[in-house]
C-alpha positions in Angstrom: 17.0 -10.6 -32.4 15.7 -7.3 -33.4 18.1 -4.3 -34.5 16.4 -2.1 -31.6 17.4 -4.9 -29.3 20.4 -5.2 -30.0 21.1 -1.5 -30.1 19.7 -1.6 -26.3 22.2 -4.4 -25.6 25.2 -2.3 -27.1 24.3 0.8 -24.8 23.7 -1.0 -21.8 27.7 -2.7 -22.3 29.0 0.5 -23.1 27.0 2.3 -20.4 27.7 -0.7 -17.9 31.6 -0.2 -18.8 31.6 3.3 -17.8 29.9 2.9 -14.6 32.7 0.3 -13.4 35.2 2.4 -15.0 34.0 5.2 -12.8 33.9 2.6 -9.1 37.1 1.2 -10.0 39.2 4.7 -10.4 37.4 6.0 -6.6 34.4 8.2 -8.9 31.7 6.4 -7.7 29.6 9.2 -6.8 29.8 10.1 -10.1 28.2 7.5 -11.7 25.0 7.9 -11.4 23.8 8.9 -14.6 25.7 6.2 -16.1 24.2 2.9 -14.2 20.6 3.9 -14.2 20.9 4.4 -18.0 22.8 0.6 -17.9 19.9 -0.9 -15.7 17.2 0.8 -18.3 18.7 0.0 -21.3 19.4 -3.1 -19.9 16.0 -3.8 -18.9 14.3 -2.9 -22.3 16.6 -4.8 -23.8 15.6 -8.2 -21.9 11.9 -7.0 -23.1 12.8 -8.0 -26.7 14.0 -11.4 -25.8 11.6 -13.8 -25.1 13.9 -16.1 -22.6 15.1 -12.7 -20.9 11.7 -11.0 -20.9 10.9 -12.1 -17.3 13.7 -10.3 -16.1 13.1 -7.3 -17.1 11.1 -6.4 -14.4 14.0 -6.8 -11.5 16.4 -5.1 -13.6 13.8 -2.3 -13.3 13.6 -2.2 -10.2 17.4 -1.8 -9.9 17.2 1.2 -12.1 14.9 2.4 -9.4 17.2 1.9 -6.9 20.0 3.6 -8.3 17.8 6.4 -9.3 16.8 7.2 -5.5 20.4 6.3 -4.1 22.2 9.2 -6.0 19.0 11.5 -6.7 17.1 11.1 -3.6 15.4 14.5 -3.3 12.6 14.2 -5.7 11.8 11.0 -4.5 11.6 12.1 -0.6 9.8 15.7 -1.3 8.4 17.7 -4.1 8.2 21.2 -2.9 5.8 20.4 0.7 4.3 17.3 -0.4 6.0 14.1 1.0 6.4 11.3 -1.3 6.2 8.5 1.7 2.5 9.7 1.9 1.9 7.7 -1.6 3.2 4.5 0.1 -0.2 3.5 1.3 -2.5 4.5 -1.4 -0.3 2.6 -4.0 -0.3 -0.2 -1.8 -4.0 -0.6 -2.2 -4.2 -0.3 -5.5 -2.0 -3.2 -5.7 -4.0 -5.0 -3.3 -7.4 -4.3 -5.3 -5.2 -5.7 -7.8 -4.6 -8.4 -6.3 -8.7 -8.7 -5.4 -9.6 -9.0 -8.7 -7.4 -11.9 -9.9 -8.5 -14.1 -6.9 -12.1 -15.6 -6.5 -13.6 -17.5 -3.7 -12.4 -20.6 -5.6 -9.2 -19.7 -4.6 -9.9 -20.2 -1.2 -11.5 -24.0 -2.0 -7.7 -25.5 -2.1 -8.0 -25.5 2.0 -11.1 -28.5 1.6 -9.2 -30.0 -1.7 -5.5 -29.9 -0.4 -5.9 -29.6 3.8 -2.1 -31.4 4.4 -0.6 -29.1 1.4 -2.3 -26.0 2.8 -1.8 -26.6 7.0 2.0 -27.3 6.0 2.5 -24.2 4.1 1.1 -22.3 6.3 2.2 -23.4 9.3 6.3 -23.2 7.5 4.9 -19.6 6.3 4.3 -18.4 9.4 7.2 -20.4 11.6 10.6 -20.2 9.5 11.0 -16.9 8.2 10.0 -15.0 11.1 12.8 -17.2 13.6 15.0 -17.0 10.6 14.8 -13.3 10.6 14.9 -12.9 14.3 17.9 -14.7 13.9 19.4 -13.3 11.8 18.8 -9.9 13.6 20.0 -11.3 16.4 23.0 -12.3 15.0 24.2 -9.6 12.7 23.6 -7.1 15.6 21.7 -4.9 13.9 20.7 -1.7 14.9 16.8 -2.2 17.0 15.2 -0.5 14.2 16.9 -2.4 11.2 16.5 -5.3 13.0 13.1 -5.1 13.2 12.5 -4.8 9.5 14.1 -8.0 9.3 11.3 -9.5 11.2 8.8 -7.9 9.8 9.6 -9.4 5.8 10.0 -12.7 7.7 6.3 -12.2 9.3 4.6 -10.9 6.3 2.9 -13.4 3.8 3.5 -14.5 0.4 2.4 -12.3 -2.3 1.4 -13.2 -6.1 5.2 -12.9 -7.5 4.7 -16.5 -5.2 2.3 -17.9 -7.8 4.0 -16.4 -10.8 6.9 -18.4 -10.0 5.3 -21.7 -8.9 3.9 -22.0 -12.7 7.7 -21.2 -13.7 8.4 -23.8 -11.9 6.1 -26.7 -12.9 4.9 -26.6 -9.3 1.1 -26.5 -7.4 -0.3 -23.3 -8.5 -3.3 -24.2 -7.1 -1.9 -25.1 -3.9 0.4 -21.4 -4.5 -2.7 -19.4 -4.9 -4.5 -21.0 -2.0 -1.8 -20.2 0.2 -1.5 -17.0 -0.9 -4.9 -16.1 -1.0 -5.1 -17.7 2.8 -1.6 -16.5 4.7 -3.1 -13.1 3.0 -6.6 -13.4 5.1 -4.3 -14.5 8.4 -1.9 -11.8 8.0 -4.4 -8.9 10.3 -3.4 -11.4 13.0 -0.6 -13.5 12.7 2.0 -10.8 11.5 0.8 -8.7 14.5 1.4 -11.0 16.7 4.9 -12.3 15.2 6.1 -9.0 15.7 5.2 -8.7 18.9 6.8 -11.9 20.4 10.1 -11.4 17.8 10.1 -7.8 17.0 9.0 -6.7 20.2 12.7 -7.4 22.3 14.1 -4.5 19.5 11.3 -2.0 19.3 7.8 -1.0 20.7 5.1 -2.8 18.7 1.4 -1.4 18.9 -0.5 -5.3 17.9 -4.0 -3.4 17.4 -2.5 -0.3 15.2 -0.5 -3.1 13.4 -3.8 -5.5 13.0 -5.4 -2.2 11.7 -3.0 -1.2 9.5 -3.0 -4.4 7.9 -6.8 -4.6 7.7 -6.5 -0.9 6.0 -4.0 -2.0 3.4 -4.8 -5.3 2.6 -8.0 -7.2 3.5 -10.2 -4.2 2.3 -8.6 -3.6 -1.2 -8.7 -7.2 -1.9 -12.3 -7.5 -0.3 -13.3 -4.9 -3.0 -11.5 -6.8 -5.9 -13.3 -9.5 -5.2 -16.4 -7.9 -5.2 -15.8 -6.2 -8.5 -14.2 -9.4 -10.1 -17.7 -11.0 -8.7 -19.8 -8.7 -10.7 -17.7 -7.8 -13.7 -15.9 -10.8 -14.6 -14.9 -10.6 -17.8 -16.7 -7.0 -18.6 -13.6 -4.7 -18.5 -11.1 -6.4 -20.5 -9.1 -3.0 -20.2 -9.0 -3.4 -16.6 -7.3 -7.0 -16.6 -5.0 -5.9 -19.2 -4.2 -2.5 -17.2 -3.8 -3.5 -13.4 -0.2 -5.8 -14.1 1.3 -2.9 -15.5 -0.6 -0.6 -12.6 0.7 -2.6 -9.9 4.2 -2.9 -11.6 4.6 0.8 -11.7 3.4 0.8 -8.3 5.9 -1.9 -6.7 8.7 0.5 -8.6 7.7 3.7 -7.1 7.4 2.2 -3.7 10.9 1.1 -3.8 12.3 4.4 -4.4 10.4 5.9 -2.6 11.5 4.2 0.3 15.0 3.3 -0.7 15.1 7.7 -1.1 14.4 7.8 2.8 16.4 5.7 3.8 19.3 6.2 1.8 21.9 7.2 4.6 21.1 4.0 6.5 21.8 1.8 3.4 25.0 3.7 2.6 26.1 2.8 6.3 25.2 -1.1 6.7 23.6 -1.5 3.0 26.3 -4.4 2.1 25.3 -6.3 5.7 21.8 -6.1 5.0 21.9 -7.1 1.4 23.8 -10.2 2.7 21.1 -10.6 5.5 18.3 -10.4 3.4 20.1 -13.1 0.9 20.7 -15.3 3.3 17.4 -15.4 5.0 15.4 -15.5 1.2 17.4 -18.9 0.9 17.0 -20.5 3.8 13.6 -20.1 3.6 13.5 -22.1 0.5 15.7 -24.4 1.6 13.7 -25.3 4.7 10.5 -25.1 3.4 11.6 -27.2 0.4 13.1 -30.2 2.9 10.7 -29.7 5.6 8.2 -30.8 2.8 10.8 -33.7 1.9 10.6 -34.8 5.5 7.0 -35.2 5.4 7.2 -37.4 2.4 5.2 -34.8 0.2 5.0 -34.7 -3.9 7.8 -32.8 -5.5 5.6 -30.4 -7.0 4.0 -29.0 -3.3 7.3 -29.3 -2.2 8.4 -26.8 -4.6 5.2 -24.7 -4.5 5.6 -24.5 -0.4 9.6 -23.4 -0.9 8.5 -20.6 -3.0 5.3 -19.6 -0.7 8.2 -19.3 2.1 10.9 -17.6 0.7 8.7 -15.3 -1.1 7.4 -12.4 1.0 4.8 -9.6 1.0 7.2 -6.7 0.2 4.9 -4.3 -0.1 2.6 -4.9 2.6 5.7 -4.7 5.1 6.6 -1.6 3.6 3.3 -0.3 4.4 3.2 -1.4 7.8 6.4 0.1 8.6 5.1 3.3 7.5 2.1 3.1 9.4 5.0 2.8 12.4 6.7 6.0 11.2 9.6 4.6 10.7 9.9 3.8 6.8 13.2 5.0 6.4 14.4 1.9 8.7 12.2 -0.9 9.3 11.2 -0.5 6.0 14.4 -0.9 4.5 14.8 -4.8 4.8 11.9 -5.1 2.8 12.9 -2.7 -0.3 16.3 -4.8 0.1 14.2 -8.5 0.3 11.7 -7.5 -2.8 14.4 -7.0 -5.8 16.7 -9.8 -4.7 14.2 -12.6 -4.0 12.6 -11.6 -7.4 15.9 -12.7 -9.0 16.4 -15.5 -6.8 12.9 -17.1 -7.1 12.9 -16.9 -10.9 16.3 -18.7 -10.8 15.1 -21.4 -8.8 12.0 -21.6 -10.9 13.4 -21.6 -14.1 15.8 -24.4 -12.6 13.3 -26.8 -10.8 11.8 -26.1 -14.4 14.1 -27.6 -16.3 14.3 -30.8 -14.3 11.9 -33.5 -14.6 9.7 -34.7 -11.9 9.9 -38.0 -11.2 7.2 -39.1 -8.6 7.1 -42.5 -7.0 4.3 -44.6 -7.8 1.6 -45.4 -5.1 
C-alpha cells in the first residue's frame, strides 16, 4: 500500500472519529465539515486499493450527500439560476452515455435468450413496482413520498446492472439485453405503472410522463447509438471520458436533489432509508427465487436478481422533475441509488466468490 494511501486512510479515521465524537455529545449540526472530509478521504483512499477501488464511487456519493444535507444553498440556487434545471440536461448526457456503449447487438439477446429475457422482464416490470406500492402503502407515507417509491420500483435497470452481473460471474449478455430492452419499454410501461400504482397517491399525467421519458432517455441513447455506429473506435478520448462524465453527473444529480429536499429527509429520512433497503432486497430476493422456481441456470438467475433490484435512479429523478415535484417524489430515488450501489456490489462480489455448480443435462 502506497504512503499517500495510507495517509488518506489515517485522515479519514481521525476525521471519522471527530464526526461521531461530535453526534455522540448532541453537536451534530456541527459536523459537517468533518464527515464530508471522512467520506472524501475515505473515498480516495479506496482508489489506491485495488480490492477497495470499486467502492470508491458510493463512498462518493455519500460525500455528496453530506455536502447538500448541511450546505444546501449552493446546491439549490446560485444567485437566480436554479440548480434543479441541470437535472435533465445531465441526465442526457448520461443517457448518450449510455448510447454509445450499446449496439444493436445488444438488442440480439431477445432471439438468442427469449425465456431469460421474457422472465426478466416480465419480474422487472411486476415486483418492484407492487413491492414499492407496498411498501408505500404500508409505511403510510406521505402521497408524495409515497409516490417516489413507486416510481424507483417502475423505472428500469440501468448499466450499474451490467457492471455488477460481470462482478458476479453472472449473464452479462443476458444483463445488457435486459437493460438495453426494459430501457426501450420504459416510454410506456413506467407510465403506465404509475398510473395504476402511483395514481391512488398523486395525479399522474401518462402522456407528459411517456414524453418525458422519451425526452430523457430514448433520444440521448438513440444518438449514442448513432455516433457509436459511425465512430466506433475513432475517439478513443470519448470512451475514456464519458465513465468519468457520467460519474460526475450521477454525483451532482444527487445533491442536487438531496439539497431540495433536504427538510423532507430530515423529517422521515431514517423511514425511507429503511424503505428503500428493504424494497432493493426483496427485489433480489424474488427475482433470484422466482428464477429458481422456474428451474433456470444459476448464472441468469443471478443476472435477473440484479436487473430487478437495480433501478434507473437517474431517470426517476428526471421524471419527477418533469412532475415539479423533485424535492419529494424524487427523493426515494436519490435514497435507492447510493444504497443499492453498496448492496449490489456486496451481493456480487459474494455470488462471486462462490462456485457455480450447474446440473448436468
Amino acid at each position: 500500500m502506497k504512503i499517500t494511501t495510507k495517509i488518506l486512510f489515517f485522515l479519514s479515521f481521525a476525521l471519522g472519529i471527530a464526526s461521531l465524537y461530535l453526534f455522540i455529545t448532541g453537536q451534530g449540526a456541527e459536523a459537517g465539515f468533518w464527515l464530508v472530509g471522512f467520506f472524501l478521504t475515505l473515498a480516495l483512499g479506496f482508489r489506491g486499493v485495488s480490492a477497495l477501488k470499486g467502492l470508491a464511487f458510493t463512498i462518493l456519493i455519500f460525500a455528496a450527500v453530506s455536502i447538500s444535507m448541511y450546505f444546501p444553498a449552493p446546491f439549490i440556487s446560485l444567485g437566480a439560476f436554479q440548480m434543479k434545471v441541470l437535472i435533465v440536461p445531465l441526465l442526457q448526457i448520461i443517457m448518450f452515455g449510455m448510447g454509445t456503449a450499446m449496439s444493436l447487438k445488444d438488442f440480439y439477446g431477445v432471439i438468442k435468450m427469449p425465456k431469460g429475457v421474457l422472465v426478466g422482464l416480465l419480474c422487472q416490470f411486476s415486483i418492484m413496482p407492487l413491492v414499492g406500492f407496498s411498501l408505500a402503502t404500508l409505511f403510510q407515507f406521505p402521497p408524495e413520498i409515497a409516490a417516489g417509491i413507486v416510481l424507483i420500483g417502475s423505472s428500469p435497470s440501468g448499466l450499474a446492472s451490467n457492471v455488477m452481473a460481470y462482478l458476479a460471474n453472472a449473464n452479462v449478455a443476458l444483463s445488457v439485453t435486459l437493460t438495453a430492452v426494459a430501457t426501450v419499454l420504459a416510454p410506456f410501461m413506467t407510465p403506465l405503472l404509475m398510473e395504476s400504482l402511483a395514481g391512488a397517491f398523486v395525479p399522474i399525467d401518462f402522456w407528459a410522463m411517456m414524453l418525458s421519458i422519451l425526452k430523457i432517455v430514448i433520444l440521448p441513447i438513440a444518438l449514442g447509438l448513432l455516433f457509436n455506429h459511425f465512430f466506433h473506435g475513432k475517439t478513443p478520448w470519448l470512451d475514456k471520458a464519458m465513465p468519468i462524465i457520467s460519474m460526475t453527473a450521477i454525483v451532482l444529480i444527487i445533491t442536487i436533489i438531496t439539497a431540495a429536499g433536504r427538510d423532507n429527509l430530515l423529517t422521515i429520512g431514517a423511514l425511507l432509508i429503511l424503505a428503500s433497503i428493504i424494497h432493493n432486497i426483496l427485489g433480489y430476493f424474488f427475482g433470484y427465487w422466482g428464477c429458481k422456481l422456474l428451474k433456470m441456470k444459476e448464472k441468469d438467475c443471478r443476472t435477473i436478481a440484479l436487473e430487478v433490484g437495480m433501478q434507473n435512479g437517474g431517470l426517476a429523478s428526471g421524471i419527477a422533475l418533469e412532475m415539479g415535484k423533485v424535492a419529494t417524489v424524487g427523493l426515494a430515488p436519490a435514497v435507492f441509488g447510493p444504497w443499492m450501489n453498496i448492496s449490489g456490489s456486496s451481493l456480487a462480489l459474494w455470488w462471486r466468490s462462490k462456485k457455480i455448480d450447474e446440473p448436468k443435462i
